[in-house]
C-alpha positions as semicolon CSV with decimal commas, in nm:
position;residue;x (nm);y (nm);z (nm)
1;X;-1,258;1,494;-2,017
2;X;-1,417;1,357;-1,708
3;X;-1,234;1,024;-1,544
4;X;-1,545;0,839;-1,610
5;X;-1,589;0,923;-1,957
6;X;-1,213;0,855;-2,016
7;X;-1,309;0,539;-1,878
8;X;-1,582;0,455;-2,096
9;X;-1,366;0,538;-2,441
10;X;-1,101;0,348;-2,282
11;X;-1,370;-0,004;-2,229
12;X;-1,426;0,044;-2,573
13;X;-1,117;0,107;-2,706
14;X;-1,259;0,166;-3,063
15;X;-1,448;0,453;-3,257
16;X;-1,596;0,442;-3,620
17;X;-1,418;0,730;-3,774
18;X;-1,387;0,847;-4,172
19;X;-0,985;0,794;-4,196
20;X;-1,015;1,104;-4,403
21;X;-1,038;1,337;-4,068
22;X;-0,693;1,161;-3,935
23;X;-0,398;1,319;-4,040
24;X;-0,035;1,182;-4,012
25;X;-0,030;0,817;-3,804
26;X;0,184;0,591;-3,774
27;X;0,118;0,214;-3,716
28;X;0,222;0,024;-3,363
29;X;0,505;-0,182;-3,390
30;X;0,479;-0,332;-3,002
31;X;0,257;-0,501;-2,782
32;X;-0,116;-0,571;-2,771
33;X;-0,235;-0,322;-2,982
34;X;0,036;-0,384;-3,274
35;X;-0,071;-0,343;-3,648
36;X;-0,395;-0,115;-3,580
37;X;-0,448;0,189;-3,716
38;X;-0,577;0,447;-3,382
39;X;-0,553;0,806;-3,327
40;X;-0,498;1,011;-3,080
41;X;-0,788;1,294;-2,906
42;X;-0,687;1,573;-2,664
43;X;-1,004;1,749;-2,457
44;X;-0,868;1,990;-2,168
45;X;-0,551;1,842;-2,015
46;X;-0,636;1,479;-2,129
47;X;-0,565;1,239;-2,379
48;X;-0,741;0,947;-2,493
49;X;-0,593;0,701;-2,764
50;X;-0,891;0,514;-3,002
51;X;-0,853;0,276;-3,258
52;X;-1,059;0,283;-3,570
53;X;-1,322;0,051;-3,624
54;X;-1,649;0,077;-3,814
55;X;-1,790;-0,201;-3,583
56;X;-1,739;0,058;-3,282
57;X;-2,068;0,140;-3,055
58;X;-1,889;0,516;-3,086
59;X;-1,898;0,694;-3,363
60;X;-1,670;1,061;-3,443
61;X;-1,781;1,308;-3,678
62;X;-1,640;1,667;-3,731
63;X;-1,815;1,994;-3,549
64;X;-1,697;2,346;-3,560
65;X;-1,340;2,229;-3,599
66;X;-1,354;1,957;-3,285
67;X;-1,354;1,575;-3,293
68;X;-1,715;1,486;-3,101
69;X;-1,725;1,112;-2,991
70;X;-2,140;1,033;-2,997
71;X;-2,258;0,694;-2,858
72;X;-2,597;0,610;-2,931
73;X;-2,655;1,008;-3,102
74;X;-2,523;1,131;-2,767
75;X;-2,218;1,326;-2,703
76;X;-1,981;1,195;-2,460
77;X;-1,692;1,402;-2,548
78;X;-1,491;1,626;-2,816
79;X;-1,182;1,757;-2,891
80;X;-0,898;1,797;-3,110
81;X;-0,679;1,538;-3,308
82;X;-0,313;1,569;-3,153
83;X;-0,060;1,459;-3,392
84;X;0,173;1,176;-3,293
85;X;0,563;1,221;-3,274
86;X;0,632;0,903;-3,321
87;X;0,384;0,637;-3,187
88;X;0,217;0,937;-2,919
89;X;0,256;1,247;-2,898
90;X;0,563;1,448;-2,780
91;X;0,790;1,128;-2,803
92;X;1,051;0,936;-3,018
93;X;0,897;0,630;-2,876
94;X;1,045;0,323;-3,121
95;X;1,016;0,010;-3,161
96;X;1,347;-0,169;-3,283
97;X;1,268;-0,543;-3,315
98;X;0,959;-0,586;-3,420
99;X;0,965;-0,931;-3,370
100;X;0,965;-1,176;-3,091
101;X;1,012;-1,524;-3,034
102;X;0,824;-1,505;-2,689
103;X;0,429;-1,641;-2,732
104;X;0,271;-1,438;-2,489
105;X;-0,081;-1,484;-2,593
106;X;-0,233;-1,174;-2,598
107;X;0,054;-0,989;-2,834
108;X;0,016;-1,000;-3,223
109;X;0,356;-0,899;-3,273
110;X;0,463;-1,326;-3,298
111;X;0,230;-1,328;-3,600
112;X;0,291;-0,996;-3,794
113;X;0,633;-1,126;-3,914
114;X;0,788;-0,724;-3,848
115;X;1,121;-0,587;-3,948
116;X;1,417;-0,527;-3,703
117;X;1,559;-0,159;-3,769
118;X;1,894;-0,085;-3,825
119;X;2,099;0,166;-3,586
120;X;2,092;0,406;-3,897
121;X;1,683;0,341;-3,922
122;X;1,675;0,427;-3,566
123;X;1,847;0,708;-3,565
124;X;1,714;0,838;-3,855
125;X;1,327;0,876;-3,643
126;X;1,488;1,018;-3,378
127;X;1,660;1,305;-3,567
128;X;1,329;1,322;-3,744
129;X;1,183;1,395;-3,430
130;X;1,385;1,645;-3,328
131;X;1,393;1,806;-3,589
132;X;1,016;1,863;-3,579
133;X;1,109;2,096;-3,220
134;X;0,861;1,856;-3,035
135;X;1,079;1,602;-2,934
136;X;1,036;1,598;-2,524
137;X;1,153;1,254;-2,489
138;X;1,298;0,921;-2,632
139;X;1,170;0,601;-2,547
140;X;1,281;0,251;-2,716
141;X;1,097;-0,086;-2,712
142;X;1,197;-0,387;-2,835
143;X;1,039;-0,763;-2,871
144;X;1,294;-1,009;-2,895
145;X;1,414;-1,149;-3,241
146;X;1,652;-1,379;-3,135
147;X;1,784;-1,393;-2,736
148;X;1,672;-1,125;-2,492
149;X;2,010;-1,048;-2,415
150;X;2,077;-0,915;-2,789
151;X;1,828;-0,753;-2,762
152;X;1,955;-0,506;-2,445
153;X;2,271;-0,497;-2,651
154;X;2,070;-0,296;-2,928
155;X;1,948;-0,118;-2,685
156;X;2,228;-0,005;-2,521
157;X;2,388;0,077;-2,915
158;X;2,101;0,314;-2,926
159;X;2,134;0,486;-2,622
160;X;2,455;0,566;-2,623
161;X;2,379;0,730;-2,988
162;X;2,072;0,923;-2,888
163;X;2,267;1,070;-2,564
164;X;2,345;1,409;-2,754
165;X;2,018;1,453;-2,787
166;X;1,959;1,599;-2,458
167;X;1,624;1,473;-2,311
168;X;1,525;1,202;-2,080
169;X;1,557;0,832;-2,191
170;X;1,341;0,588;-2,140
171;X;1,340;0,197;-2,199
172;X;1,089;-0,093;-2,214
173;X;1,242;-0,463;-2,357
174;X;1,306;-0,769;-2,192
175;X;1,499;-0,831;-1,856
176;X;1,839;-1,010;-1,846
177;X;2,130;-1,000;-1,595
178;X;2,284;-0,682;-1,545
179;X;2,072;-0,518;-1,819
180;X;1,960;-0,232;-1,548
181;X;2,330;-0,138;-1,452
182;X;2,370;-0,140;-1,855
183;X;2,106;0,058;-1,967
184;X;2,181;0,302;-1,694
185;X;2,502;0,331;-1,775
186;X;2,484;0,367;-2,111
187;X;2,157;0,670;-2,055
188;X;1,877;0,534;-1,968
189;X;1,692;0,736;-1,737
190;X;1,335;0,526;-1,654
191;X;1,271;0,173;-1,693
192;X;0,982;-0,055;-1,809
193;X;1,023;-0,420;-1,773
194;X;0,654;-0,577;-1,771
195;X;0,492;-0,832;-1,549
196;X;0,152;-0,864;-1,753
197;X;-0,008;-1,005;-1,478
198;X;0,049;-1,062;-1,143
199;X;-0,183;-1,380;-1,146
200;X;0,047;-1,668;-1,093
201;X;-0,221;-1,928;-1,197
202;X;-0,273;-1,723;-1,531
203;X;0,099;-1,670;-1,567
204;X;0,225;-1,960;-1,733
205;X;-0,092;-2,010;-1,979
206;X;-0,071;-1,603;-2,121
207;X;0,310;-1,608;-2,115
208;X;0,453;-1,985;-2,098
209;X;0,813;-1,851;-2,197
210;X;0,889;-1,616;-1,905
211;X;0,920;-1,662;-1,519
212;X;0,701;-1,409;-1,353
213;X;0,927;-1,450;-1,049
214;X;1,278;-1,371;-1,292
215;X;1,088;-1,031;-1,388
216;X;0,968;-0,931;-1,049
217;X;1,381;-1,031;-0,937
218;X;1,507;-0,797;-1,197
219;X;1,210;-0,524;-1,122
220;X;1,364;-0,484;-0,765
221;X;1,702;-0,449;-0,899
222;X;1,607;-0,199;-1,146
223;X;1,482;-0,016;-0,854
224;X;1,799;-0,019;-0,660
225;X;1,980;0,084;-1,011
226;X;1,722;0,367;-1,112
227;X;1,572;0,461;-0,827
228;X;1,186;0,553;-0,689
229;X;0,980;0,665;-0,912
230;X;1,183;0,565;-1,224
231;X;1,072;0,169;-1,275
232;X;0,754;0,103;-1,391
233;X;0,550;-0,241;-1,548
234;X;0,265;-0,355;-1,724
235;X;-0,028;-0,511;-1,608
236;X;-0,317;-0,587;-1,812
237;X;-0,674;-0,640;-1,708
238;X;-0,929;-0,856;-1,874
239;X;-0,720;-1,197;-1,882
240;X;-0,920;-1,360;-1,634
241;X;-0,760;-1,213;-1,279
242;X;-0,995;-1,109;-1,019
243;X;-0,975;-0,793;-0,853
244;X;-0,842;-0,886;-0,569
245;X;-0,583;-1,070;-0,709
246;X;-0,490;-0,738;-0,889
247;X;-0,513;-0,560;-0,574
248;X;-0,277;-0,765;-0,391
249;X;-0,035;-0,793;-0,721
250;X;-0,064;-0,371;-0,715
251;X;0,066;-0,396;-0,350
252;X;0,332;-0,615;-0,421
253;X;0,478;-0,428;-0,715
254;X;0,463;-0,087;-0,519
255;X;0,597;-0,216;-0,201
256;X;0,909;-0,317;-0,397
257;X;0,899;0,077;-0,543
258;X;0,766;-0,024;-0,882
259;X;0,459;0,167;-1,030
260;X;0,221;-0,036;-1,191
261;X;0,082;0,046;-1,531
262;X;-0,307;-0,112;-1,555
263;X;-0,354;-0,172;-1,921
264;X;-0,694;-0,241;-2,072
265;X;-0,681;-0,625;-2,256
266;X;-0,831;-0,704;-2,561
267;X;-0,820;-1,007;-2,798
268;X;-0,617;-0,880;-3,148
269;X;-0,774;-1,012;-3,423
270;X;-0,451;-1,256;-3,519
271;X;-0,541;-1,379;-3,161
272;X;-0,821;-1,517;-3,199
273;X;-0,826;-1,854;-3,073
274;X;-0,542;-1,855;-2,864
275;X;-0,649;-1,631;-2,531
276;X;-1,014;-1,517;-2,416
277;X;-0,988;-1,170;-2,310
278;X;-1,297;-0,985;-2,130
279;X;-1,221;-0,590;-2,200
280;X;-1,245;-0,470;-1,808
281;X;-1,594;-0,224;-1,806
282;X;-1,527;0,192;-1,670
283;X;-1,670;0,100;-1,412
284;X;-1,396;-0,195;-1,312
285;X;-1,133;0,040;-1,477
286;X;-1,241;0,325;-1,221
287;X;-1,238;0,075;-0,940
288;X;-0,910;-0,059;-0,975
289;X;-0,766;0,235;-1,060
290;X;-0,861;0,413;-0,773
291;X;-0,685;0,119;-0,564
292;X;-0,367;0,189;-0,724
293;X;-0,390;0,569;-0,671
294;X;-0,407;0,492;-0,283
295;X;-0,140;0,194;-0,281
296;X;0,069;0,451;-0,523
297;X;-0,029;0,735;-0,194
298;X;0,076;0,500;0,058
299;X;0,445;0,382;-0,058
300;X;0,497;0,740;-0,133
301;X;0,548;0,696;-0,574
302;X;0,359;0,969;-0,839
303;X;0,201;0,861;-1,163
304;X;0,247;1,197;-1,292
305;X;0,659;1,306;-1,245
306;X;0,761;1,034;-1,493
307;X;0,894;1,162;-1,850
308;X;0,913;0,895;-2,041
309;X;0,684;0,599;-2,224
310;X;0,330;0,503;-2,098
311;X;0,323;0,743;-1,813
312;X;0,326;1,087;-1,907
313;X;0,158;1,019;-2,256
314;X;-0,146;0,898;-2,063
315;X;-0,329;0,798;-2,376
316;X;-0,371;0,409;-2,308
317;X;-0,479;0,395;-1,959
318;X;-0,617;0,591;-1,695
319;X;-0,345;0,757;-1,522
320;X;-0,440;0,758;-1,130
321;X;-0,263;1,126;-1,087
322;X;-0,327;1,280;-1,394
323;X;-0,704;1,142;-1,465
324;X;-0,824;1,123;-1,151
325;X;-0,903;1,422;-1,057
């Protein structure tokens, strides 16, 4: 799968498939894309994750055993269906509030009312998922039910049960004092904590409950705690930022030995209303990514050594060191 054409599914986010073809899913608990059914489609060493949607400009039909993705009768790409672990492939990757009193306003997950699981719910997908022999990894998310601070409490319960497990740890929730020496303490080996954008006009309007300046303070801790290579955050594209604002927010982050994560937006249907979102084009997703690539070369952090989360699955974003190419 060529960088540009991984581009182009990625703009579009959405195919019209028959469910029929898909085999086990599971539905996303966390973040933008929560409560829609998507699949996931391996072609050479890439991976590309799709939602389905009959209202889709790309359409996937079934040749000679491969998924081809046609757009306008014409094929951009095929390949095969890769099952998911749990939520992508090759990781425990769990969600264990599924709730959050935060309003950011491009998340659903305020508005779809989700369960909080139990330690014993937990644990029970994670033994599941080791059980299958594909388990590489373990990575645990978290919106916030109640206080942010309970919330890296549960965390921390969880790690220190999934230990004996023996593979790398990684976790993505909300920052509070001392939560970086805590989760690291207790297992964690990577880190996610996510600015969402580095616009500080935008800020306060997409997430008028947090203090960009509180995460970015707890980001450079984390680094000092993990170490390079092992923090990473979320920044979505499409709320309004320009690209130079992203630019300079891409420097900032890496400077401080953070790698950023640049996430396609897009309006969830509960969302309506609340945020306009413009879906960046390939061609603005190539750009930018690109920049990060060289701001990644120049502070001397890889896209592609991480083991945990958003990174290595690759499936959501373009991943400058893996998809580039």
């Amino acid at each position: 799968m060529e960088p540009e054409i991984k581009a182009e599914l990625i703009s579009i986010g959405a195919v019209n498939l028959d469910r029929s073809l898909l085999g086990r899913i599971t539905i996303p608990t966390a973040g933008p894309g929560a409560g829609n059914t998507a699949f996931f489609l391996k072609s050479g060493r890439h991976r590309v994750r799709l939602t389905v949607n009959e209202g889709s400009p790309l359409k996937a039909v079934m040749d000679k055993g491969e998924i081809v993705i046609l757009k306008g009768g014409n094929e951009l790409v095929r390949g095969h269906l890769e099952e998911e672990l749990i939520h992508c492939p090759g990781q425990a990757y769990i969600t264990i509030s599924e709730k959050c009193v935060y309003n950011c306003k491009f998340c659903p997950v305020p508005k779809l009312g989700g369960k909080v699981k139990s330690l014993d719910e937990v644990l029970e997908l994670v033994d599941m998922g080791y059980s299958s022999g594909m388990m590489e990894a373990i990575s645990i998310t978290s919106g916030v039910e109640e206080t942010a601070e309970k919330e890296v409490k549960r965390a921390i319960e969880v790690l220190n049960a999934v230990k004996k497990y023996n593979v790398p740890i990684g976790v993505s929730i909300y920052p509070t004092q001392g939560s970086s020496a805590s989760l690291k303490k207790a297992g964690a080996d990577e880190i996610k904590y996510n600015v969402e954008t580095m616009d500080r006009d935008l800020y306060p309007t997409v997430c008028p409950d947090q203090e960009l300046d509180e995460i970015l303070w707890y980001l450079r801790e984390a680094v000092d705690i993990f170490g390079k290579n092992k923090v990473f955050s979320n920044f979505i594209i499409g709320l309004g930022e320009s690209d130079e604002i992203v630019e300079k927010g891409l420097e900032e982050l890496a400077s401080l030995g953070i790698i950023p994560i640049l996430r396609a937006g897009g309006v969830h249907p509960l969302r309506m209303g609340d945020i306009d979102i413009e879906r960046p084009t390939k061609y603005r997703l190539l750009k930018l990514t690109k920049v990060l690539r060289n701001i990644l070369d120049k502070h001397g952090l890889r896209a592609d050594i991480s083991r945990t989360m958003c990174l290595p699955c690759t499936a959501c974003d373009l991943n400058p060191h893996i998809d580039l190419e």
